[in-house]
Structures are given as C-alpha cells and as structure tokens.
BALOBA-1460 file (C-alpha; in Angstrom, 3 decimals):
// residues 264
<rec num="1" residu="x" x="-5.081" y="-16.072" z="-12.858"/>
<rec num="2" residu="x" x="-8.354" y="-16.976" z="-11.158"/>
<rec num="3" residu="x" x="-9.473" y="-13.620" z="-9.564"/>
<rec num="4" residu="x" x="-12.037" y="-14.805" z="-7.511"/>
<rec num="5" residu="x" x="-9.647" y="-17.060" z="-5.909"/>
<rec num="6" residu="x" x="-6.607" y="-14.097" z="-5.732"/>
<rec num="7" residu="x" x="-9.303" y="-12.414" z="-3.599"/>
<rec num="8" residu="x" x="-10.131" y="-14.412" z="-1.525"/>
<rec num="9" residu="x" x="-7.073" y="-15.041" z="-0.498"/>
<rec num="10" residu="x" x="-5.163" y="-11.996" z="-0.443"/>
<rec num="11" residu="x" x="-8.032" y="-10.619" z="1.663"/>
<rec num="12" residu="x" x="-7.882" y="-13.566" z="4.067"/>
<rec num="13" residu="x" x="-4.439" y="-13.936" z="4.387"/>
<rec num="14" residu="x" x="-4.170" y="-10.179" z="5.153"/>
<rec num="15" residu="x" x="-6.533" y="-10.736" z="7.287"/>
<rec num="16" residu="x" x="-4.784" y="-13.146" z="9.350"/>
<rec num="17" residu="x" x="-1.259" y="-10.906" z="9.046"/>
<rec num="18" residu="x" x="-3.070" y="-8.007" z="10.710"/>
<rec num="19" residu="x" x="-4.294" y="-10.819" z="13.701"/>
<rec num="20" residu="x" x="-0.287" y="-11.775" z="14.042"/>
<rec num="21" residu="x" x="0.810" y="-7.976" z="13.787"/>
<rec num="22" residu="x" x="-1.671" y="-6.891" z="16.771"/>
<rec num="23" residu="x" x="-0.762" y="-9.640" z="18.667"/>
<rec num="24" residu="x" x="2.886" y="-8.516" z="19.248"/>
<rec num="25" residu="x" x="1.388" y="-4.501" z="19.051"/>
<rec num="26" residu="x" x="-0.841" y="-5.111" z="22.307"/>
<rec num="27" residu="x" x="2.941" y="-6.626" z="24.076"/>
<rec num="28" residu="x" x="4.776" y="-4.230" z="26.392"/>
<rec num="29" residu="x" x="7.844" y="-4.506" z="24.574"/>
<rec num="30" residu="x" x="8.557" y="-4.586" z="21.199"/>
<rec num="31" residu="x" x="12.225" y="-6.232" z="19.801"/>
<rec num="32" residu="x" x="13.623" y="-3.492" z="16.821"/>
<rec num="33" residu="x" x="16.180" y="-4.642" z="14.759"/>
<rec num="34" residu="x" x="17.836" y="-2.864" z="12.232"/>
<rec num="35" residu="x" x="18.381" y="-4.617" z="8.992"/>
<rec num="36" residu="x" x="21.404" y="-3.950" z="6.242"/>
<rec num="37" residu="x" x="19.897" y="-0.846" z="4.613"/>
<rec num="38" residu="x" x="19.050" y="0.580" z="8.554"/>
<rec num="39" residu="x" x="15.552" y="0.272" z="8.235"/>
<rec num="40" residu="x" x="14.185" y="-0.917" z="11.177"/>
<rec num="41" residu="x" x="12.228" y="-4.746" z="11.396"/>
<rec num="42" residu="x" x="10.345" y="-6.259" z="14.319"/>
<rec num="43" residu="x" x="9.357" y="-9.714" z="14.913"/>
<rec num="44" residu="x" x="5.926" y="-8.581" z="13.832"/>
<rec num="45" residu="x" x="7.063" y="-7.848" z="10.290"/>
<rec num="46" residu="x" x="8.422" y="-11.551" z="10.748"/>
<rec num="47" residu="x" x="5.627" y="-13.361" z="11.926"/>
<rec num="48" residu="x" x="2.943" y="-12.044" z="9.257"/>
<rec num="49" residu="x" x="5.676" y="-12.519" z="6.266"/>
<rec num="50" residu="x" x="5.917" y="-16.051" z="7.563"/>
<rec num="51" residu="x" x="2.132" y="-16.490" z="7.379"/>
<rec num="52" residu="x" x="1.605" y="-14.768" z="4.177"/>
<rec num="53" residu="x" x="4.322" y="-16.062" z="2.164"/>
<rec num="54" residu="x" x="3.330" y="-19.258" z="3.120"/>
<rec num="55" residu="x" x="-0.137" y="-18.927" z="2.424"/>
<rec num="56" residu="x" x="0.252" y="-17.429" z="-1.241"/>
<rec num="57" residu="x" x="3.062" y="-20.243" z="-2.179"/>
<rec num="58" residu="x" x="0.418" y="-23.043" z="-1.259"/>
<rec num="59" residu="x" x="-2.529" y="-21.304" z="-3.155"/>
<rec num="60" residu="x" x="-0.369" y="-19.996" z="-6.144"/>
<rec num="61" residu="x" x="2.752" y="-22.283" z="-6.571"/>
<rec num="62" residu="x" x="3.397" y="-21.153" z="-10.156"/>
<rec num="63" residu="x" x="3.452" y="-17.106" z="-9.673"/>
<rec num="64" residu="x" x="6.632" y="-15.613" z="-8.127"/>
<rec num="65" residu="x" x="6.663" y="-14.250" z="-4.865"/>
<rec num="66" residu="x" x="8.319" y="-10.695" z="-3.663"/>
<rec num="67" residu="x" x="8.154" y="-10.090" z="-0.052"/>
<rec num="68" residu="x" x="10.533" y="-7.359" z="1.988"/>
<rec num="69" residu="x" x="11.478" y="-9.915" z="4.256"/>
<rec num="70" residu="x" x="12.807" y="-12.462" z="2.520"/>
<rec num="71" residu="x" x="16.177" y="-10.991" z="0.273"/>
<rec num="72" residu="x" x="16.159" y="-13.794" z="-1.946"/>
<rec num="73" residu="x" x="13.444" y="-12.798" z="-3.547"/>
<rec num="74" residu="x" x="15.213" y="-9.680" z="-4.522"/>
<rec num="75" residu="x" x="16.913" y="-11.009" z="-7.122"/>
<rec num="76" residu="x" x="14.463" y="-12.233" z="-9.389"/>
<rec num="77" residu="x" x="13.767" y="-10.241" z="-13.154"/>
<rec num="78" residu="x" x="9.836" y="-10.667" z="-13.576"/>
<rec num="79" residu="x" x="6.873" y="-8.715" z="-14.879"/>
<rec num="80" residu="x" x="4.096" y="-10.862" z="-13.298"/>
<rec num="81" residu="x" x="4.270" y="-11.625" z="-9.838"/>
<rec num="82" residu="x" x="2.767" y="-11.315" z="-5.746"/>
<rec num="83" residu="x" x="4.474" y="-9.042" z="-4.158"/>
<rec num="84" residu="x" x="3.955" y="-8.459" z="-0.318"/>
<rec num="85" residu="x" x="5.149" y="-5.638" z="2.197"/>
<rec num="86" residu="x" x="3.410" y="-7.916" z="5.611"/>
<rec num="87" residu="x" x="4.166" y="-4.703" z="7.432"/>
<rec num="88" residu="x" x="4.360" y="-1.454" z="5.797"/>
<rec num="89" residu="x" x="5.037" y="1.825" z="8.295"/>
<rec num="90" residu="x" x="6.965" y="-0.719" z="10.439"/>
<rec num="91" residu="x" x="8.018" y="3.526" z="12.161"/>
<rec num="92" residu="x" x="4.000" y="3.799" z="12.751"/>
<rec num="93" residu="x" x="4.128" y="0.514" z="14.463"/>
<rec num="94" residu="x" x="6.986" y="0.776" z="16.989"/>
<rec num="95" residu="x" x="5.988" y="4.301" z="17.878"/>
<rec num="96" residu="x" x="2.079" y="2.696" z="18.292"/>
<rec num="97" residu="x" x="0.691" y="5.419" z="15.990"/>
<rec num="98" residu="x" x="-1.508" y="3.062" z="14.344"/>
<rec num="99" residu="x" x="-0.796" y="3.587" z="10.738"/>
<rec num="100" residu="x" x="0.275" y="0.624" z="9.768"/>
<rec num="101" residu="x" x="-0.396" y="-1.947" z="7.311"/>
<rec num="102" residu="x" x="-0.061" y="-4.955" z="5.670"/>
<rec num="103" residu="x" x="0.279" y="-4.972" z="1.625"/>
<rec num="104" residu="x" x="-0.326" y="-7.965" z="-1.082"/>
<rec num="105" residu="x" x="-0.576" y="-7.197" z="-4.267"/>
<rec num="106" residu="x" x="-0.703" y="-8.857" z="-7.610"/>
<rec num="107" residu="x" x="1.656" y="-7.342" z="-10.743"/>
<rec num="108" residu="x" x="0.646" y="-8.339" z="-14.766"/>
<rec num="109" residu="x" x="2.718" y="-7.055" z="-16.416"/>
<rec num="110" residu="x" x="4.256" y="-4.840" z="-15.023"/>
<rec num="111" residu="x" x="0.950" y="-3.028" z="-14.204"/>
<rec num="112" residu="x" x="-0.104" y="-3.417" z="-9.830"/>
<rec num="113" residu="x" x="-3.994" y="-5.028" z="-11.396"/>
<rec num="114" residu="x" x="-5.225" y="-6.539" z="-8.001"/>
<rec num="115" residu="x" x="-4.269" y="-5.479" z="-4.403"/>
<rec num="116" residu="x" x="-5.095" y="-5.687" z="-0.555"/>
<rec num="117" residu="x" x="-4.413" y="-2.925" z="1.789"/>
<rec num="118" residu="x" x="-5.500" y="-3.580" z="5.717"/>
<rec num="119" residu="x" x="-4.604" y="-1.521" z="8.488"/>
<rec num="120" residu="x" x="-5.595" y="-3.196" z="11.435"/>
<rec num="121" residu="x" x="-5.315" y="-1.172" z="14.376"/>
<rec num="122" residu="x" x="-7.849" y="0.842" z="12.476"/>
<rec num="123" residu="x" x="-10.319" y="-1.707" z="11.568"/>
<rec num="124" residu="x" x="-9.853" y="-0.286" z="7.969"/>
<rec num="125" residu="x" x="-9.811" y="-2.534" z="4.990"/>
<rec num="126" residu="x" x="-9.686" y="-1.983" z="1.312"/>
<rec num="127" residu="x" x="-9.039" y="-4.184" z="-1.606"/>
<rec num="128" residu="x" x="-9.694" y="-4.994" z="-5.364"/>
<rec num="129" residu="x" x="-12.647" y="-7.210" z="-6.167"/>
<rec num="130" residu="x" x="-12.751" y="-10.198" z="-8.671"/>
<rec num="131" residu="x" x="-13.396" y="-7.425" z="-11.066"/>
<rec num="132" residu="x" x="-10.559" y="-4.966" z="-10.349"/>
<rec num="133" residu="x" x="-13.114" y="-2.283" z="-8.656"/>
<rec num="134" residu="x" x="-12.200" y="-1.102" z="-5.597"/>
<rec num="135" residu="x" x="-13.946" y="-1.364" z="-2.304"/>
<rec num="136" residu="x" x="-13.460" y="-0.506" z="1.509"/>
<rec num="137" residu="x" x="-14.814" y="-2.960" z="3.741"/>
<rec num="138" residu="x" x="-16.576" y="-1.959" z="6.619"/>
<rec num="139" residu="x" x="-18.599" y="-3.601" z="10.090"/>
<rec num="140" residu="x" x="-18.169" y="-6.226" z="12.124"/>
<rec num="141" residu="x" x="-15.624" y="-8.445" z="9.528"/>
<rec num="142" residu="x" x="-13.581" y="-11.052" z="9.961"/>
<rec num="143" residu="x" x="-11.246" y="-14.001" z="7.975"/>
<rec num="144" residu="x" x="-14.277" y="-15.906" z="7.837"/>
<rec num="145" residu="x" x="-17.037" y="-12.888" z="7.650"/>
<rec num="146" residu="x" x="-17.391" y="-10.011" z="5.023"/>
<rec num="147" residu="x" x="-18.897" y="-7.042" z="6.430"/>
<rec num="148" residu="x" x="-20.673" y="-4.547" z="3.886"/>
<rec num="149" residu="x" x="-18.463" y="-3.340" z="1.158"/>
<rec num="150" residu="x" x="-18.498" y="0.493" z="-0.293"/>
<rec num="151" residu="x" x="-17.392" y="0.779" z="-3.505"/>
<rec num="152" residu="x" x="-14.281" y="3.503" z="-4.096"/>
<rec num="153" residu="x" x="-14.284" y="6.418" z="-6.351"/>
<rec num="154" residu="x" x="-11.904" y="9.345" z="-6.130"/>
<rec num="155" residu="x" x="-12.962" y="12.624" z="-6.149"/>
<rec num="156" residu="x" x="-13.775" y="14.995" z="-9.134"/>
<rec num="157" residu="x" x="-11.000" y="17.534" z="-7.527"/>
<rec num="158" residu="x" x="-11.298" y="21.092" z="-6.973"/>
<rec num="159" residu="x" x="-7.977" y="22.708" z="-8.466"/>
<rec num="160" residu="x" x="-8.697" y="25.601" z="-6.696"/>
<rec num="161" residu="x" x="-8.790" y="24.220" z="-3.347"/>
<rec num="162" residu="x" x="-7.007" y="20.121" z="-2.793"/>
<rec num="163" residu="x" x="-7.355" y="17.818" z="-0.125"/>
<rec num="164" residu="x" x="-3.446" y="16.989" z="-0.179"/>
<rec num="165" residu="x" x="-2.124" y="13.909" z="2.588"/>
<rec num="166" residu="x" x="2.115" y="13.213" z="2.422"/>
<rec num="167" residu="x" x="3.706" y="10.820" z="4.227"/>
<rec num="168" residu="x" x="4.030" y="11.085" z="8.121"/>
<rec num="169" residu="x" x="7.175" y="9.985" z="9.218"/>
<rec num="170" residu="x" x="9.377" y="10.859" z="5.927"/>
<rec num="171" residu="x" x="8.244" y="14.735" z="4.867"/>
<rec num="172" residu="x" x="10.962" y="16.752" z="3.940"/>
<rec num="173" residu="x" x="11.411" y="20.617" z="2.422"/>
<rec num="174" residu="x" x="11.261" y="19.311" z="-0.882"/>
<rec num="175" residu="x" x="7.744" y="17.621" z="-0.634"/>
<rec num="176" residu="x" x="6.793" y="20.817" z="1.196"/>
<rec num="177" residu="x" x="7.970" y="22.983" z="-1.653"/>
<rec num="178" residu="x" x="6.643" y="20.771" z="-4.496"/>
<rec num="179" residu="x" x="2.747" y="20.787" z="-2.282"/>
<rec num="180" residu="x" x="3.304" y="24.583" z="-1.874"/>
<rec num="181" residu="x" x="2.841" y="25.098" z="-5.782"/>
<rec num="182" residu="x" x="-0.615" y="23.703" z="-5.331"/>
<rec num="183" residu="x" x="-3.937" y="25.777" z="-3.877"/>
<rec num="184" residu="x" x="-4.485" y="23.663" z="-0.969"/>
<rec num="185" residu="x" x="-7.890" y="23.565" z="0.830"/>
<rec num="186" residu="x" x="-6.482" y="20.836" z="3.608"/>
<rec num="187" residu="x" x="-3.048" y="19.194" z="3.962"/>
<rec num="188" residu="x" x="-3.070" y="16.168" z="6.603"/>
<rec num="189" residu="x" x="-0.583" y="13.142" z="7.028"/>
<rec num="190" residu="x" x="-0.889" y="9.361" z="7.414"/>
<rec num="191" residu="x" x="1.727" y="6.622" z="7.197"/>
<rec num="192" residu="x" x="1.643" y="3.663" z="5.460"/>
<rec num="193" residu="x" x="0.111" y="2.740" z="1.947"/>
<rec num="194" residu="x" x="-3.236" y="4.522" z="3.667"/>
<rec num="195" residu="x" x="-1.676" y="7.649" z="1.586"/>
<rec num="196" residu="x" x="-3.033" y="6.208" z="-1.684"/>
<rec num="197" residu="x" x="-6.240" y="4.356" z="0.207"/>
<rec num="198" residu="x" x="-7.237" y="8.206" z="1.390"/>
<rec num="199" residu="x" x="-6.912" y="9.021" z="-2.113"/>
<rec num="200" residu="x" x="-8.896" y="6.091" z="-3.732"/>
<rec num="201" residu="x" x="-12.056" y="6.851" z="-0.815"/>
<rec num="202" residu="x" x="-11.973" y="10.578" z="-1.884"/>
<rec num="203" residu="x" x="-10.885" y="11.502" z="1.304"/>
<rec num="204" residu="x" x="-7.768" y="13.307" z="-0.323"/>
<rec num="205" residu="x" x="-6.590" y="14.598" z="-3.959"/>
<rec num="206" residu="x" x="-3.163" y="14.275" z="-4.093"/>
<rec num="207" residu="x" x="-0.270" y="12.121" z="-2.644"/>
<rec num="208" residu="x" x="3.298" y="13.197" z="-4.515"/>
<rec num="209" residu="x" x="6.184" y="11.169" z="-2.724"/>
<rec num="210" residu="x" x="9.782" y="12.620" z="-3.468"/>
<rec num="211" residu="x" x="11.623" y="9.749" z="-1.847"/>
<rec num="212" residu="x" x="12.578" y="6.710" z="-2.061"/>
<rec num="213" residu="x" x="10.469" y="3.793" z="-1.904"/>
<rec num="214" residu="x" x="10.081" y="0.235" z="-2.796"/>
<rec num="215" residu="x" x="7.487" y="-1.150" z="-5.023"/>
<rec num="216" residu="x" x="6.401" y="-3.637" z="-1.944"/>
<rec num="217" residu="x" x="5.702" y="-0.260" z="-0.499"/>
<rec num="218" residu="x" x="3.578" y="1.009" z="-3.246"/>
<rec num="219" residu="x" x="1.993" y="-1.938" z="-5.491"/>
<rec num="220" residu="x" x="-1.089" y="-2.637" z="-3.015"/>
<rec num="221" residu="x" x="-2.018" y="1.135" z="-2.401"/>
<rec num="222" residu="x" x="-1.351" y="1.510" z="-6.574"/>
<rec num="223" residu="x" x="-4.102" y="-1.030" z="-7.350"/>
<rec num="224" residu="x" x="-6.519" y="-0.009" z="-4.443"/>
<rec num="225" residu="x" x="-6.439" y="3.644" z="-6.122"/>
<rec num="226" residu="x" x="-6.485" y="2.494" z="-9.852"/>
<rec num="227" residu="x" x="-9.061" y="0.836" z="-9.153"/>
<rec num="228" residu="x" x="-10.928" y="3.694" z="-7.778"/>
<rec num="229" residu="x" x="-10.510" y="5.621" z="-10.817"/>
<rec num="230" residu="x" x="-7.231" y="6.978" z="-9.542"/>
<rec num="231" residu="x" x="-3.548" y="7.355" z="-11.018"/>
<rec num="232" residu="x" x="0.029" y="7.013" z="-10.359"/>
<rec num="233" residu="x" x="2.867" y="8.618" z="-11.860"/>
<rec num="234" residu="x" x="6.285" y="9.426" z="-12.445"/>
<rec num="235" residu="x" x="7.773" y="12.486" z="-10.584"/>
<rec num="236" residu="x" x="9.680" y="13.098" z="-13.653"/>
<rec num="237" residu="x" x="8.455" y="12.789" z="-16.769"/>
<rec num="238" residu="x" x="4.219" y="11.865" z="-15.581"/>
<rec num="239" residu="x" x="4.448" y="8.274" z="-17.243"/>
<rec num="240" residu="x" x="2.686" y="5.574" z="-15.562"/>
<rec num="241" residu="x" x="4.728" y="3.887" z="-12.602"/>
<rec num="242" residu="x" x="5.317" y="0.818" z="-13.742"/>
<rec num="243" residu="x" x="6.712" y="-2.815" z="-11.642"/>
<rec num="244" residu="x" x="9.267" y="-4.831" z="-11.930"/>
<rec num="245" residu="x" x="12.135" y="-2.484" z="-11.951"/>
<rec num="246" residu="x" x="15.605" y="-3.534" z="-10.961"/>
<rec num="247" residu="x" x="15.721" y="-4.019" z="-7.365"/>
<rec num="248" residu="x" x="12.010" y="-3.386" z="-7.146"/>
<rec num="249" residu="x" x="13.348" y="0.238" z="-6.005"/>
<rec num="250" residu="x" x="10.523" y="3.272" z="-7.392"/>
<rec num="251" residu="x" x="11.503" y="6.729" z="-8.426"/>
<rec num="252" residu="x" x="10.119" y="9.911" z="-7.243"/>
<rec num="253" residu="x" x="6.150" y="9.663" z="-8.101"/>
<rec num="254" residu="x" x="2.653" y="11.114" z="-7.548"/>
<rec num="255" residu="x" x="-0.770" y="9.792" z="-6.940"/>
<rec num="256" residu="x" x="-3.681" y="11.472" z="-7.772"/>
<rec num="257" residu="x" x="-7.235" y="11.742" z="-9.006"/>
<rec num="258" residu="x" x="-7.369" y="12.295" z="-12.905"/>
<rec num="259" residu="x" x="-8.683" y="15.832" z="-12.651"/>
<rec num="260" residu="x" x="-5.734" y="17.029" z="-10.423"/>
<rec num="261" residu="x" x="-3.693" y="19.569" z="-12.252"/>
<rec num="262" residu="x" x="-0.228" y="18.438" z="-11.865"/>
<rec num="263" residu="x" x="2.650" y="21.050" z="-11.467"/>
<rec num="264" residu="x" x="6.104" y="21.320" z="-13.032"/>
C-alpha cells in the first residue's frame, strides 16, 4: 500500500462526503428510512457512500471494500481491506445534534493501521498521516487546502480522577455501572466515532462501549487513537480488538489511554 497516496485520498474523499452530508443537513426535511436491522438511513448516508465508494474503487481497485451501505459487501472473509461507515451517528444527524461523521479506514491484517475521521458540522478533522501518527487538522481547510495540523497524543491519565466520554444516544445502566467503578473527575457524551477522537486529542481517558457495534463503526476512530498512543480492547478478556470478524459485528470493548487502570 502506498500511504502517501491512502492519505490523500481518504482525507479528500472524506472531505467531499462531509460537503454531500451538509448539503442534505442544511434541507428542511430530511427522508428516514429504516433499513432490515431498524437502524435508521437517510439519503445523506446514500449520497456520501456513493461518492466514497466510488472514489476508493478507482484509486485502489485491488483492496476490498466494506461500506454499511452496500450489503454485498457483507459477505466477504478478509483481513486486509477499506472499510467505510460515510455516515456514522446517522441519530446525531436527523436530530441535527451535530455529531456526526464520516469514517474510512484502512485494515492490515486484521489490525485498523490508517484511518480518517471528519465531522463536518464541526469543522473537526482528524486522520493518520503517511506515517501512521495521528493528527487533527485545524483552520481554514478544504479538499484542495490543508490547514495546520496538531499532532495527537493521549493523555498520561490521572487514575485518581478520569476524563470519561460514552456514547450519546446509546448509554444504558450497564455502561453507567461499569464507569461508576472508576474515580471520575468529568464524564461528558458525544456521538459518533468522536468518542475515540476525544480520546486520541487528550480531551478524555476512557471510552468503554458495552453494546453492539460494527467494525465500520469503530475501525476509523481505532486507528485515529492508536495512532495517538492510544488502545482498544476487548470488554472481556482485554485482548486487542481485532477486524475482520464474521459479519464485521464487534464485541463489548474499551478505549483508552495506556495508563488507564482498567476494572474487572
């Protein structure tokens, strides 16, 4: 894989996803579907899958392609492959909350080594480099500007006193209970794959996520963190969560900063 390349164009085409996302976001109405496992799709999620799955197929014809959208590509057994989520908190979006985003990320492996996470109705965007370090992106960027770029190291964490963030739209008692075992110094919520991006900045400790997911719902927020030093891991037994499972469905799991303290 040429990572200069994979960089350039994840970041672009996400880029360009976000541009097709905010277009239907800014409408008056937006058309919800609900799709055969009842989670809901717009003609947002649509439009950037279209535009992203196209782009990736033309610039890397010879790596397979996962995207949520398209259930064909459900079936496939691989360890190396794109896989793309074109709009992740697809909840945040209808209700116009603003944490949304759009995912692409690139699995060796089995192993999430190179990602993209962009939330554009917050101007935020992070992403792996050619190197696999991560960086935010900041300022007045663009698909054909780069704005200054901060590099992304979590945070030597305080056991005595986390920054914790859980999901915003799916908490439940058990999250609650497995959080309260922890001394917490602030708890806040976001939506999205911004859970492990707030980790990765140092802006929180801790992210444990007990239920279910998909790995299109993980894999770009997984290589933003690792590459910020961070980690993510099993719910049950603390190994490494690893891709290309069957169905692309993830277990229970927790990301963190190495020094967190992780509870039974």
């Amino acid at each position: 894989m040429d990572y200069s390349k994979l960089t350039d164009v994840m970041r672009k085409l996400a880029l360009e996803g976000g541009a097709a996302i905010m277009e239907i976001y800014d409408q008056s109405d937006i058309e919800v579907r609900d799709k055969a496992d009842d989670s809901p799709v717009t003609q947002a999620d649509e439009a950037a899958d279209r535009l992203i799955s196209a782009g990736l197929r033309a610039a890397f014809p010879d790596v397979p392609l996962v995207t949520e959208e398209q259930a064909e590509s459900h079936d496939q057994q691989v360890e190396t492959f794109l896989i793309v989520d074109p709009l992740d908190g697809t909840k945040e979006f209808i209700q116009r909350r603003g944490d949304f985003t759009v995912n692409i990320a690139y699995v060796k492996n089995g192993v999430p080594v190179r990602g993209v996470v962009y939330a554009p109705a917050k101007g935020r965007l992070f992403y792996t480099d050619e190197t696999g370090a991560s960086v935010e992106e900041s300022g007045d960027f663009s698909v054909d500007q780069r704005g200054p770029v901060t590099p992304l190291n979590v945070r030597n964490s305080d056991n005595s006193g986390l920054l914790v963030v859980a999901s915003k739209s799916h908490r439940d008692q058990a999250t609650d209970d497995y959080i309260s075992k922890y001394a917490v110094d602030d708890m806040k919520s976001a939506g999205s794959s911004l859970k492990f991006c707030l980790v990765a900045t140092g802006e929180a400790d801790l992210y444990p996520r007990l239920g279910r997911t998909m790995e299109w719902d993980t894999a770009a927020g997984h290589a933003v963190l690792a590459g910020a030093g961070g980690e993510v891991v099993r719910f049950d037994d603390r190994s490494p969560l690893v891709y290309g499972k069957e169905n692309f469905a993830n277990p229970f799991f927790i990301a963190c900063t190495p020094t967190v303290e992780l509870k039974a």
